[in-house]
Biopython code that builds the backbone (N, CA, C, O; Angstrom):
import numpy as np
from Bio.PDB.StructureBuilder import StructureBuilder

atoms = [
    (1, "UNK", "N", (105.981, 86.523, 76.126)),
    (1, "UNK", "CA", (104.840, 86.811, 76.962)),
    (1, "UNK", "C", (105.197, 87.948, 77.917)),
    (1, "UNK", "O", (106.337, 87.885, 78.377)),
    (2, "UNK", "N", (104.412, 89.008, 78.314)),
    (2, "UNK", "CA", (104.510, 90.106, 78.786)),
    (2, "UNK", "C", (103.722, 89.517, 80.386)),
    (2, "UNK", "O", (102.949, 88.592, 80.637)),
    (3, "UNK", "N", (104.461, 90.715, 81.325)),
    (3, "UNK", "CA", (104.389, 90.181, 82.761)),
    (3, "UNK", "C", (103.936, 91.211, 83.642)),
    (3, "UNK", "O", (104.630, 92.224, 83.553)),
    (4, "UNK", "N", (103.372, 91.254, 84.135)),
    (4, "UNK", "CA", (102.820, 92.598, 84.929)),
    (4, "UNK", "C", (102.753, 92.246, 86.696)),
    (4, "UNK", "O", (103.258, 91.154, 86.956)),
    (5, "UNK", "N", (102.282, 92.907, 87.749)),
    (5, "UNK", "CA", (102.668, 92.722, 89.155)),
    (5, "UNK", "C", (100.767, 93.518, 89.444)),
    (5, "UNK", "O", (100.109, 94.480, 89.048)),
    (6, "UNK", "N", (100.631, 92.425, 90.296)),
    (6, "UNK", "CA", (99.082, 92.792, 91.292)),
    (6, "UNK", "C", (99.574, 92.840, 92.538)),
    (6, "UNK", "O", (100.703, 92.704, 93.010)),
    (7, "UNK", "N", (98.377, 93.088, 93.038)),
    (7, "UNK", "CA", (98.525, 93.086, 94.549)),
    (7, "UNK", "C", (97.344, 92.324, 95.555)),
    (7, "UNK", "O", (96.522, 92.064, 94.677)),
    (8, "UNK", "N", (97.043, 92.066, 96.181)),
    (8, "UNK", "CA", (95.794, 91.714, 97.360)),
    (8, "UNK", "C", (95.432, 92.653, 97.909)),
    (8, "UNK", "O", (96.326, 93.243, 98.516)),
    (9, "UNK", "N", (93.942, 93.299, 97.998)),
    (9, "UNK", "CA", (93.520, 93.807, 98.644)),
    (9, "UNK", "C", (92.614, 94.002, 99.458)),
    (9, "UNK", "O", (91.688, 94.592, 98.901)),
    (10, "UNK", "N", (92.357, 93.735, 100.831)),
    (10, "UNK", "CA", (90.845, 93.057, 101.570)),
    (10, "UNK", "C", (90.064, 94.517, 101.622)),
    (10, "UNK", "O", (90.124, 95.441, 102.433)),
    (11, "UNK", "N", (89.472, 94.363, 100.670)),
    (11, "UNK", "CA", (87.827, 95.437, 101.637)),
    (11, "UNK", "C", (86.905, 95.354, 102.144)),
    (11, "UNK", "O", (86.446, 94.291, 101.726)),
    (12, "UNK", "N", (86.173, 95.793, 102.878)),
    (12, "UNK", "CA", (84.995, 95.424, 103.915)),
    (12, "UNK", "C", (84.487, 95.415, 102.546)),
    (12, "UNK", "O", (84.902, 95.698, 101.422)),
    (13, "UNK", "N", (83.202, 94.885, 103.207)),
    (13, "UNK", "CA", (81.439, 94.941, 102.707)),
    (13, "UNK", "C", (80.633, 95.619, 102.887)),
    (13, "UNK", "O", (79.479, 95.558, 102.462)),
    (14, "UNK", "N", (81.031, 96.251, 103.439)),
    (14, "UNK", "CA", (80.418, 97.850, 103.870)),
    (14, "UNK", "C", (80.668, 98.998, 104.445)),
    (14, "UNK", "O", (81.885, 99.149, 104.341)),
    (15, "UNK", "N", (80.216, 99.887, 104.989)),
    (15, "UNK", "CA", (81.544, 101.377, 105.367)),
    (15, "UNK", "C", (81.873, 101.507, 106.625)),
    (15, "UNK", "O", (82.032, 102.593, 107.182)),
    (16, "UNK", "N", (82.026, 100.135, 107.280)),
    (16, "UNK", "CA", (82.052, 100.051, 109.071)),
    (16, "UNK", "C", (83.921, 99.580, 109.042)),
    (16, "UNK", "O", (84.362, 98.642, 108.378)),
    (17, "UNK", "N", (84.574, 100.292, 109.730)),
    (17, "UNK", "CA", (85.904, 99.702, 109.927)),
    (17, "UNK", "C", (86.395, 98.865, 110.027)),
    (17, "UNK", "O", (87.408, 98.371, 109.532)),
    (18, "UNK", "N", (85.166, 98.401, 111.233)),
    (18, "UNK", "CA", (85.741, 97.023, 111.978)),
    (18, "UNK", "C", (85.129, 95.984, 111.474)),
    (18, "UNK", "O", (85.475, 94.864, 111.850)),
    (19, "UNK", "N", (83.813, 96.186, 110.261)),
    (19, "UNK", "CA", (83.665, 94.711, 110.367)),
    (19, "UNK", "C", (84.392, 93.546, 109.848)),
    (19, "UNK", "O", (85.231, 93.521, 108.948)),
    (20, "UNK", "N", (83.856, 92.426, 110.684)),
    (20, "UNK", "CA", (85.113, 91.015, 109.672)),
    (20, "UNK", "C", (84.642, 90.542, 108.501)),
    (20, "UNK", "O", (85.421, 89.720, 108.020)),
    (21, "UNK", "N", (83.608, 90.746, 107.801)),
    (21, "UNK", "CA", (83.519, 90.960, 106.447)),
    (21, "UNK", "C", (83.685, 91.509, 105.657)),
    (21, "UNK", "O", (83.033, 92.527, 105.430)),
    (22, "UNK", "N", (84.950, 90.928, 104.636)),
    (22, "UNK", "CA", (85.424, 91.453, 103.745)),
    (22, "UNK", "C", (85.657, 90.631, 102.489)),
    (22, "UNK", "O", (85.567, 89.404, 102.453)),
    (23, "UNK", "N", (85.969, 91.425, 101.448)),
    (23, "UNK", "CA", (86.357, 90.778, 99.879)),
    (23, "UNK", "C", (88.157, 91.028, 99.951)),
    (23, "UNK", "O", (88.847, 91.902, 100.475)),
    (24, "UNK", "N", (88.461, 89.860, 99.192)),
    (24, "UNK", "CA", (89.676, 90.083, 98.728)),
    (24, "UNK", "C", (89.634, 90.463, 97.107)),
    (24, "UNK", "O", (89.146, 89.881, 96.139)),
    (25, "UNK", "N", (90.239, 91.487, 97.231)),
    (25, "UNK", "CA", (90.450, 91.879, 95.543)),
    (25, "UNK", "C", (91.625, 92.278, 94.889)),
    (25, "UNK", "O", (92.204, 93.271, 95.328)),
    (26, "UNK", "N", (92.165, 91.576, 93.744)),
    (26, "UNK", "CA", (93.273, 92.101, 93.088)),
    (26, "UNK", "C", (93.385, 93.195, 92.361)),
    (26, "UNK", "O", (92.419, 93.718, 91.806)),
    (27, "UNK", "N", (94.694, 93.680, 92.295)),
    (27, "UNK", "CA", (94.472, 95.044, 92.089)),
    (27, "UNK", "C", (95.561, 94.854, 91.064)),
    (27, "UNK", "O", (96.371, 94.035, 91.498)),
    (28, "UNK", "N", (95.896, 95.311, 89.835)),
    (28, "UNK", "CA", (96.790, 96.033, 88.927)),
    (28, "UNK", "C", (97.648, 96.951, 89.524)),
    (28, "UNK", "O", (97.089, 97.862, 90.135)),
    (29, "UNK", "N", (99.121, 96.942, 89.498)),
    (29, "UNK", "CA", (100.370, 98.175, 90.334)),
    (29, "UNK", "C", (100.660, 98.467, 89.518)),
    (29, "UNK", "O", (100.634, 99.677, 89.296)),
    (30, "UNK", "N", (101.119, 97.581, 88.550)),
    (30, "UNK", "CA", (102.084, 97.855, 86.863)),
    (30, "UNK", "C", (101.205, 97.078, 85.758)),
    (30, "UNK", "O", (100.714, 95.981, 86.029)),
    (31, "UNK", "N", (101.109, 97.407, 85.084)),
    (31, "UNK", "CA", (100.480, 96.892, 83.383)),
    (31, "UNK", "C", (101.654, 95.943, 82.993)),
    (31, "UNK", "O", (102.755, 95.784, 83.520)),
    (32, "UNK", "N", (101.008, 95.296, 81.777)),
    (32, "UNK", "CA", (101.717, 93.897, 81.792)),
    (32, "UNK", "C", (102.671, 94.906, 80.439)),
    (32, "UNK", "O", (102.386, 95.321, 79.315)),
    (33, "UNK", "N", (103.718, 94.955, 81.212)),
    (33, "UNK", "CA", (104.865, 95.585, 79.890)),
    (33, "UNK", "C", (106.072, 95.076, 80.222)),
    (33, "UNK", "O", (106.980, 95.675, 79.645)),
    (34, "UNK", "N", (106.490, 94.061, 81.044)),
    (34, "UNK", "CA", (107.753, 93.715, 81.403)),
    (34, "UNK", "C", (107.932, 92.344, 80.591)),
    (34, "UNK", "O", (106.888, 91.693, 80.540)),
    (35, "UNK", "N", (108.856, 91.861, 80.049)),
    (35, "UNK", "CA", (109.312, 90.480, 79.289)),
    (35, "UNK", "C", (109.670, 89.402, 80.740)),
    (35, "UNK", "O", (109.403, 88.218, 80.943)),
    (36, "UNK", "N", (110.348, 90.385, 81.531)),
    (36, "UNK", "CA", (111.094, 89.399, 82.926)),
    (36, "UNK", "C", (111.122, 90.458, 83.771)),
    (36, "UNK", "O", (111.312, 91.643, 83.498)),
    (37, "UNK", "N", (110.840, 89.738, 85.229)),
    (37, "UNK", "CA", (110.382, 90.852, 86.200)),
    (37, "UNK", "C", (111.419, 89.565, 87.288)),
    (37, "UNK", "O", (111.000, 88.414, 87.418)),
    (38, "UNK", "N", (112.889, 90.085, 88.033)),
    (38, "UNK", "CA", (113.635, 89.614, 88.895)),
    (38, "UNK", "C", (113.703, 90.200, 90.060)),
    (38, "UNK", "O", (113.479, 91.363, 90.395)),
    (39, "UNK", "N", (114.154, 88.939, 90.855)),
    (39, "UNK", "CA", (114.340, 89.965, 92.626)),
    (39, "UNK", "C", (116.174, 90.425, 92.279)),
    (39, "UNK", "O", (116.974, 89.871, 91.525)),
    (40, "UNK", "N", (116.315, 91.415, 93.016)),
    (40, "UNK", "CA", (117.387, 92.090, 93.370)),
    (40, "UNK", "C", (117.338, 92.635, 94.939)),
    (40, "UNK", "O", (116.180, 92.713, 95.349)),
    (41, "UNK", "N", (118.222, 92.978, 95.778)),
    (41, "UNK", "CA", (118.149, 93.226, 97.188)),
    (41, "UNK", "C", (119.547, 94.409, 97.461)),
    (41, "UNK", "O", (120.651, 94.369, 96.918)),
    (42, "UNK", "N", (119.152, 95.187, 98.251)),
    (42, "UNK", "CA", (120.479, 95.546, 98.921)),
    (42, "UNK", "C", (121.042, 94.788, 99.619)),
    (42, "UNK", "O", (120.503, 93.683, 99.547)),
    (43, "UNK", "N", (122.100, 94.813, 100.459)),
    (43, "UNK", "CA", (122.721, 94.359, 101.373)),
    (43, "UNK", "C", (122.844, 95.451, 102.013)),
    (43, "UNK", "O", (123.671, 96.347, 101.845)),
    (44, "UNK", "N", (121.499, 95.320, 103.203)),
    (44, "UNK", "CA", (121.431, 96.236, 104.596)),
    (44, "UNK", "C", (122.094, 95.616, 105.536)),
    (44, "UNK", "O", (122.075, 94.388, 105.624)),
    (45, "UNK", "N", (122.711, 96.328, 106.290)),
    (45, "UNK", "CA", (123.038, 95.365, 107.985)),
    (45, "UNK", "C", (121.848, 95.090, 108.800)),
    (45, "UNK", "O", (122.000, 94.389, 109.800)),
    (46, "UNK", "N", (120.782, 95.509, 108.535)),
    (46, "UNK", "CA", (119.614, 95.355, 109.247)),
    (46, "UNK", "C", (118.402, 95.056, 108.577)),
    (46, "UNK", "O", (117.607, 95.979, 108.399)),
    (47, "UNK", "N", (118.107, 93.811, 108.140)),
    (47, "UNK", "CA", (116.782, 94.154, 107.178)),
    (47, "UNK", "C", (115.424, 94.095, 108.011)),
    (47, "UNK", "O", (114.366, 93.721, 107.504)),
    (48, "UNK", "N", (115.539, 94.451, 109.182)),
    (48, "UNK", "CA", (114.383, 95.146, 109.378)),
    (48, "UNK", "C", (114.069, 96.373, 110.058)),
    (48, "UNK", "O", (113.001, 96.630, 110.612)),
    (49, "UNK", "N", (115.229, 97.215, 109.960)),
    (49, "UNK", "CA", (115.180, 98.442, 109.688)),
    (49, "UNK", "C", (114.799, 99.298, 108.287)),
    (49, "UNK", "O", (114.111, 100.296, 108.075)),
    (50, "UNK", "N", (115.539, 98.463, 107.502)),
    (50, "UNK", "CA", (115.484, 99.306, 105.996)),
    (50, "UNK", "C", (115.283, 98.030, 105.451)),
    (50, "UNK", "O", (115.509, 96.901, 105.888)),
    (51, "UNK", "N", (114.718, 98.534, 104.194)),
    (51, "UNK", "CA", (114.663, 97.761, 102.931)),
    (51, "UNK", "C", (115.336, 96.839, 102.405)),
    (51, "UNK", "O", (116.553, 97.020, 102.426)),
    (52, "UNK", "N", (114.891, 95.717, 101.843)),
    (52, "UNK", "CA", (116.295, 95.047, 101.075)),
    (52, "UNK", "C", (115.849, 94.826, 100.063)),
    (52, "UNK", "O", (116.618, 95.161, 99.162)),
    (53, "UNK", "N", (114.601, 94.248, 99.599)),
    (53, "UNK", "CA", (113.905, 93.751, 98.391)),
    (53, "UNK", "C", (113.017, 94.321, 97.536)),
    (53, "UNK", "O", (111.851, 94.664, 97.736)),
    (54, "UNK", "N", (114.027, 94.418, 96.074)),
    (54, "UNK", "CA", (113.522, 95.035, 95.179)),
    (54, "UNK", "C", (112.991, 94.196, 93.887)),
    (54, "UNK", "O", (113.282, 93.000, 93.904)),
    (55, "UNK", "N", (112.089, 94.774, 92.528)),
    (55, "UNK", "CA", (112.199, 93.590, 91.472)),
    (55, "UNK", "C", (113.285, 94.767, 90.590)),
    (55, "UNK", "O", (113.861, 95.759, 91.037)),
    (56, "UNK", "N", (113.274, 94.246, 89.325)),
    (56, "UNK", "CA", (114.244, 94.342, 88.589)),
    (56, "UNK", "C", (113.087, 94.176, 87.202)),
    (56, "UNK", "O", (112.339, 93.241, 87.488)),
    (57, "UNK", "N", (112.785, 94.652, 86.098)),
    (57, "UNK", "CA", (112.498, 94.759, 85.183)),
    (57, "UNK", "C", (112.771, 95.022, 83.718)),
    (57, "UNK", "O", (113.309, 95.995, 83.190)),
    (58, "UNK", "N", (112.377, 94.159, 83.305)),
    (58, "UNK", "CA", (113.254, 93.712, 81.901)),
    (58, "UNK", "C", (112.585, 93.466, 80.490)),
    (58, "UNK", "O", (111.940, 92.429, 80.334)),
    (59, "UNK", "N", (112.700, 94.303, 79.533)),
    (59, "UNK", "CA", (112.146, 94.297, 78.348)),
    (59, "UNK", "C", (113.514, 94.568, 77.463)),
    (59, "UNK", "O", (114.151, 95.621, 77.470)),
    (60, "UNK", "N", (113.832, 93.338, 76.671)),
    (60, "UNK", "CA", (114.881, 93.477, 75.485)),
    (60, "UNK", "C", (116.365, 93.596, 76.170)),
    (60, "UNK", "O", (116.859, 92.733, 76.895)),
    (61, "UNK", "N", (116.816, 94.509, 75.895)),
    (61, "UNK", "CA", (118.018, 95.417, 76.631)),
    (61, "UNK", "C", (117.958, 96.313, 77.631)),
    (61, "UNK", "O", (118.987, 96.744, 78.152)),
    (62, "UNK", "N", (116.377, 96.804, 78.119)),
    (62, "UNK", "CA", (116.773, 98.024, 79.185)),
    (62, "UNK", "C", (115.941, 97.689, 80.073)),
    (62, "UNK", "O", (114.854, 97.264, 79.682)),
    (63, "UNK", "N", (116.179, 97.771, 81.369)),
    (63, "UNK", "CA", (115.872, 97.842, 82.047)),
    (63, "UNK", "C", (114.808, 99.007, 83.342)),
    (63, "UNK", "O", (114.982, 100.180, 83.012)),
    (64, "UNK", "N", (114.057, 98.917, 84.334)),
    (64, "UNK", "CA", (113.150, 99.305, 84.972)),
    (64, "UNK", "C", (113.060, 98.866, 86.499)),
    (64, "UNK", "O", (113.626, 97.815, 86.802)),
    (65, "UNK", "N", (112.385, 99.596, 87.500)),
    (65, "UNK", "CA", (112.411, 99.282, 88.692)),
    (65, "UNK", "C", (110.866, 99.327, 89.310)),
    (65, "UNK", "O", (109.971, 100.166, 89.206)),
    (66, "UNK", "N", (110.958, 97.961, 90.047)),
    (66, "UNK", "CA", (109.391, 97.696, 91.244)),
    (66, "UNK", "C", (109.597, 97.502, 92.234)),
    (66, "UNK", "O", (109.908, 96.403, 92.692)),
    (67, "UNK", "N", (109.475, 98.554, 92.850)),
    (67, "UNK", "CA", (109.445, 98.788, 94.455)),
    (67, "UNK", "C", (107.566, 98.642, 95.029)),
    (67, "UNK", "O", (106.549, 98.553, 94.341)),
    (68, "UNK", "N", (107.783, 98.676, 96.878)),
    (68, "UNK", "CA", (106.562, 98.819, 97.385)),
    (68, "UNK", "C", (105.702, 99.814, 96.993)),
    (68, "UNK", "O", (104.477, 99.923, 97.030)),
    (69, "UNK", "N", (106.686, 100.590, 96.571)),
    (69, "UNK", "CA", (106.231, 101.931, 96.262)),
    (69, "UNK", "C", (105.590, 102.759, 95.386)),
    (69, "UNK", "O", (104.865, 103.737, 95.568)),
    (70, "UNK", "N", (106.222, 101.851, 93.786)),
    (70, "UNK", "CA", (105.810, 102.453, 92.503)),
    (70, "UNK", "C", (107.089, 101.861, 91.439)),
    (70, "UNK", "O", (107.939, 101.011, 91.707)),
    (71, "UNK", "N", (106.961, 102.364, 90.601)),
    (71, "UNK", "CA", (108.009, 101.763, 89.255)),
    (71, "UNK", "C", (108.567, 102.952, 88.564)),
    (71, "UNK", "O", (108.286, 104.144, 88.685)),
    (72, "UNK", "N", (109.536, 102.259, 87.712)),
    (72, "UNK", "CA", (109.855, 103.051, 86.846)),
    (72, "UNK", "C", (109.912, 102.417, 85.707)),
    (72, "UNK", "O", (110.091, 101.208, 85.560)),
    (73, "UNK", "N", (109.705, 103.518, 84.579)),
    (73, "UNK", "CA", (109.679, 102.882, 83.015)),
    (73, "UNK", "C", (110.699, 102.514, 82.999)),
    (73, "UNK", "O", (111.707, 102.860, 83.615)),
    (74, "UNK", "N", (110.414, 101.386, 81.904)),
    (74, "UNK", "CA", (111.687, 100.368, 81.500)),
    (74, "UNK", "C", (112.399, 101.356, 80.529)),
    (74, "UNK", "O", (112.023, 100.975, 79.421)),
    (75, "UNK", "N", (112.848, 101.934, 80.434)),
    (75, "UNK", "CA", (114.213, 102.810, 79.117)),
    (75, "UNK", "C", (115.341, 102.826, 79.670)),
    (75, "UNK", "O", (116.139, 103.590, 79.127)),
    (76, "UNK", "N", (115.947, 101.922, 81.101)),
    (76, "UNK", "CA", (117.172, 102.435, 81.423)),
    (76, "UNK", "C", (118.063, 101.093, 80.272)),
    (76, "UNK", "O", (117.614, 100.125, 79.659)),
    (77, "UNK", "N", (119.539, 101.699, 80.417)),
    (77, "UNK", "CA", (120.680, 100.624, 79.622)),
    (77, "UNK", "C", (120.929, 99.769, 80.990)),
    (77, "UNK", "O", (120.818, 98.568, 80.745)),
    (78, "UNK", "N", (121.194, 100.000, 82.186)),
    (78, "UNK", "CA", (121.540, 99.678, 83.292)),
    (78, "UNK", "C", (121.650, 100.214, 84.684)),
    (78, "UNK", "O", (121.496, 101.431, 84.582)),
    (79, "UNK", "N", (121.848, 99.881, 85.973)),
    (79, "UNK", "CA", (121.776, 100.141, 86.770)),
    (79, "UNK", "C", (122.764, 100.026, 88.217)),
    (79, "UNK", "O", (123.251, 98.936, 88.517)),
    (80, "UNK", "N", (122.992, 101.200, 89.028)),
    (80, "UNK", "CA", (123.914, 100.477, 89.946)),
    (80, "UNK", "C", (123.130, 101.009, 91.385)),
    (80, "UNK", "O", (122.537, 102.076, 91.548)),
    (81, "UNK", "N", (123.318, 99.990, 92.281)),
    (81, "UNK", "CA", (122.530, 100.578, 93.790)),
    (81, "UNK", "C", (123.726, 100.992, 94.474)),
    (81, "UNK", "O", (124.872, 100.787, 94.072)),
    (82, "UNK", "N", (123.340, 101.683, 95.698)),
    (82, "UNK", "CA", (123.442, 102.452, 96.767)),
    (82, "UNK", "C", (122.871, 101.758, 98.019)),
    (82, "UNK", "O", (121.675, 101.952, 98.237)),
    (83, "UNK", "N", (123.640, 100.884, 98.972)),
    (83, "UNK", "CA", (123.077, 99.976, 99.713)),
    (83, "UNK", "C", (122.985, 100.651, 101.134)),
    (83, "UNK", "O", (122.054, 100.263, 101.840)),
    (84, "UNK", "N", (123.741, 101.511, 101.592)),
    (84, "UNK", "CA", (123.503, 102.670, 102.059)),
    (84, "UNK", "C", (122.342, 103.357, 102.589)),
    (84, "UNK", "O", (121.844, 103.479, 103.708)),
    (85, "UNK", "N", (121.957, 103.944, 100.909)),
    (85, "UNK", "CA", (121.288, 104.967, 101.329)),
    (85, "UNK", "C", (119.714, 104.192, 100.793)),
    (85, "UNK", "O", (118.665, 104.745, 101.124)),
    (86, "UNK", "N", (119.677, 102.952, 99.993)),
    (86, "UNK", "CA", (118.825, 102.112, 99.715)),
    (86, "UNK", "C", (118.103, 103.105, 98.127)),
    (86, "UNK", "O", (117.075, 103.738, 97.887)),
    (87, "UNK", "N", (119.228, 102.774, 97.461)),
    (87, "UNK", "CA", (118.065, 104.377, 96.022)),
    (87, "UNK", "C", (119.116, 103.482, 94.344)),
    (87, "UNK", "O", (119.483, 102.310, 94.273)),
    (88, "UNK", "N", (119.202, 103.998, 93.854)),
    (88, "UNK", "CA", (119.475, 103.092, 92.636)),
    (88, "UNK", "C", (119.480, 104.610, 91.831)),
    (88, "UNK", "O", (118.776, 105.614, 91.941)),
    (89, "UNK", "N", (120.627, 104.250, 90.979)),
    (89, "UNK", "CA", (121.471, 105.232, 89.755)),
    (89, "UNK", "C", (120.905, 104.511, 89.021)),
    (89, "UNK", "O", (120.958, 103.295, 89.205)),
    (90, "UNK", "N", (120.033, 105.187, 87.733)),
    (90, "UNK", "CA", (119.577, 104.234, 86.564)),
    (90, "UNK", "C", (120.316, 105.035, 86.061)),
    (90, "UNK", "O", (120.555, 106.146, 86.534)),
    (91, "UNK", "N", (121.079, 104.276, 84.359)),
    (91, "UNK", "CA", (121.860, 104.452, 83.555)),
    (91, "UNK", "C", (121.350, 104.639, 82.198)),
    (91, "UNK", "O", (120.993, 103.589, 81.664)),
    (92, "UNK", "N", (121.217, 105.732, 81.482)),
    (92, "UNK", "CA", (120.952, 105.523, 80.085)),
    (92, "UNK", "C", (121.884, 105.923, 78.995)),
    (92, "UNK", "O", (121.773, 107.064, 78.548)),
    (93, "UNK", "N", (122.562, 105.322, 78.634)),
    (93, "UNK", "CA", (123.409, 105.369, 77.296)),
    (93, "UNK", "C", (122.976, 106.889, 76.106)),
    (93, "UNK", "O", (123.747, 107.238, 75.213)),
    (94, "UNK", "N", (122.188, 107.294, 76.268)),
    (94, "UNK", "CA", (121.410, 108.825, 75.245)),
    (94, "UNK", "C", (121.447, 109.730, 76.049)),
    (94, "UNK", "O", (120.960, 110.783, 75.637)),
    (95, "UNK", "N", (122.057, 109.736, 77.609)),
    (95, "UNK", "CA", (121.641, 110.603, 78.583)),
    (95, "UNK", "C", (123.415, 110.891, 79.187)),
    (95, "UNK", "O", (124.351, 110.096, 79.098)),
    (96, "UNK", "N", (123.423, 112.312, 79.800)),
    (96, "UNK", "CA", (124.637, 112.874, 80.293)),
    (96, "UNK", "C", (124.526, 112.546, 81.649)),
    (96, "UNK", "O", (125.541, 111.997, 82.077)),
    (97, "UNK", "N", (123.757, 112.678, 82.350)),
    (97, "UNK", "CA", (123.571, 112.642, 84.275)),
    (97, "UNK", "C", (122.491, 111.257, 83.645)),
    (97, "UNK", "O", (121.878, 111.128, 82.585)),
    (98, "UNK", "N", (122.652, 110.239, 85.050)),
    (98, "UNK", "CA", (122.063, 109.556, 85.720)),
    (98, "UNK", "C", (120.790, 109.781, 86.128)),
    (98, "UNK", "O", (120.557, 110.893, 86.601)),
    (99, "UNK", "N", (119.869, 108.951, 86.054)),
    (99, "UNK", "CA", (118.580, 109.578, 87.393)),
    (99, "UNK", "C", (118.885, 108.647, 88.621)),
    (99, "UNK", "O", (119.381, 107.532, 88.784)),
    (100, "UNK", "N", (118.355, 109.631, 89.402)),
    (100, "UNK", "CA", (118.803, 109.174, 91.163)),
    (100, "UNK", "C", (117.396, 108.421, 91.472)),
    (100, "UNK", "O", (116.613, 108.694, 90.563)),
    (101, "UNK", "N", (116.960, 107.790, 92.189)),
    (101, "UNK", "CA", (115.817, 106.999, 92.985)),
    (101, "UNK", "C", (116.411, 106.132, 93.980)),
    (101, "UNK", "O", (117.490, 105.552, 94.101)),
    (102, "UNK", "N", (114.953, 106.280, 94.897)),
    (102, "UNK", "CA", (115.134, 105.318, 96.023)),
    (102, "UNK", "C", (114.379, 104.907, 96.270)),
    (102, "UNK", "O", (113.486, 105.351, 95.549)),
    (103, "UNK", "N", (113.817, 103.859, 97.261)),
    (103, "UNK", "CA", (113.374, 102.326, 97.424)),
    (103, "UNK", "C", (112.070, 103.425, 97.724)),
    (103, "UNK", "O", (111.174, 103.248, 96.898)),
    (104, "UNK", "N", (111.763, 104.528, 98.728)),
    (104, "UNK", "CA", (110.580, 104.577, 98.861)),
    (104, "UNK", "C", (109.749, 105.945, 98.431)),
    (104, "UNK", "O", (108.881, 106.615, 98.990)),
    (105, "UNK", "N", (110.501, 106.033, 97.058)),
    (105, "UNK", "CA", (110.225, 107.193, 96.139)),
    (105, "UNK", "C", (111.414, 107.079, 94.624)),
    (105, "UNK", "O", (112.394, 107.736, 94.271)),
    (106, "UNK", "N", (110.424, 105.487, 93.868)),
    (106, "UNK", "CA", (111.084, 105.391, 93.018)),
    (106, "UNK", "C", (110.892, 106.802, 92.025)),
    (106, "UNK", "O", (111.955, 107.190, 91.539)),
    (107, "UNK", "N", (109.798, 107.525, 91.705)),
    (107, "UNK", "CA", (110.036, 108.886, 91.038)),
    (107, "UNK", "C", (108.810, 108.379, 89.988)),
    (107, "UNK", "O", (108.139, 109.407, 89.892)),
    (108, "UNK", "N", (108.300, 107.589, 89.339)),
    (108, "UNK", "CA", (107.769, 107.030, 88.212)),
    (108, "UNK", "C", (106.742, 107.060, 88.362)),
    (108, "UNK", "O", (106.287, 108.195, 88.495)),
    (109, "UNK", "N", (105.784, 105.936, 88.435)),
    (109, "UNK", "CA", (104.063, 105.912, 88.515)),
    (109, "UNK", "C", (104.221, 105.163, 89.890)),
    (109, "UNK", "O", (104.993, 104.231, 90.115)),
    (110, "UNK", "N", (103.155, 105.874, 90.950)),
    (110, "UNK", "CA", (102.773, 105.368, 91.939)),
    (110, "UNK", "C", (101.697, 104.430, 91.804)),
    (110, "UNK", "O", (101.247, 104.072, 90.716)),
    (111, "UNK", "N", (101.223, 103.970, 93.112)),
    (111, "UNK", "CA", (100.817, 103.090, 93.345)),
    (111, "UNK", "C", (100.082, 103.346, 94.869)),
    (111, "UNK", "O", (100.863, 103.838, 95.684)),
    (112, "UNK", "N", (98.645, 103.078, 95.397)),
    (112, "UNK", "CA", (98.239, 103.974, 96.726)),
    (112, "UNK", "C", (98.254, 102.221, 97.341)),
    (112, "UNK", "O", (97.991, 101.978, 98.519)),
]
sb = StructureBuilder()
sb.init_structure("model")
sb.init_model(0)
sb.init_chain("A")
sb.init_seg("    ")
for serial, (resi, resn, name, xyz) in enumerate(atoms, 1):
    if name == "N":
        sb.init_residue(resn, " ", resi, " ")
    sb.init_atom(name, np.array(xyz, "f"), 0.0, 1.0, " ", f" {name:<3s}", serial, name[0])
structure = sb.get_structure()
């Protein structure tokens, strides 16, 4: 079974800012293409300065990343983070250099 990630989103009922009527509506971030979708985290000294919580995405053997931010296609072999600087080295076995990403510009398909 294939797994995909929504979101909540409240909108008014009409084009006034403030009013307190609103809909909640789900929204689609990623299409259902993941087999297993896991948490993974940095280890910040501060997690509420920076980031800690990421998912982890999983189809077969390779792996993918879901941030607040946006994703990346699943084609990596593996992955190593940067707790630091909060960004993730994806690894592909067919590839010479690494791709670089970080928590709030995974590089892939956004998400508003």
């Amino acid at each position: 079974m294939k797994r995909g990630a929504f979101r909540a989103v409240c909108q008014s009922t009409n084009n006034k800012p403030h009013n307190r009527h609103y809909l909640t509506v789900v929204e689609t971030i990623m299409p259902w293409i993941a087999d297993e979708i896991y948490e993974d985290e940095f280890m910040v000294d501060n997690p509420e300065e920076m980031p800690s919580l990421f998912f982890m995405l999983r189809t077969d053997n390779k792996v993918g990343v879901l941030t607040d931010h946006g994703f990346l296609d699943i084609i990596y072999d593996t992955y190593e983070t940067n707790n630091r600087d909060c960004s993730f080295r994806l690894i592909r076995k067919d590839k010479k250099r690494a791709r670089r990403a970080n928590w709030w510009q995974p590089g892939g398909k956004r998400f508003t």
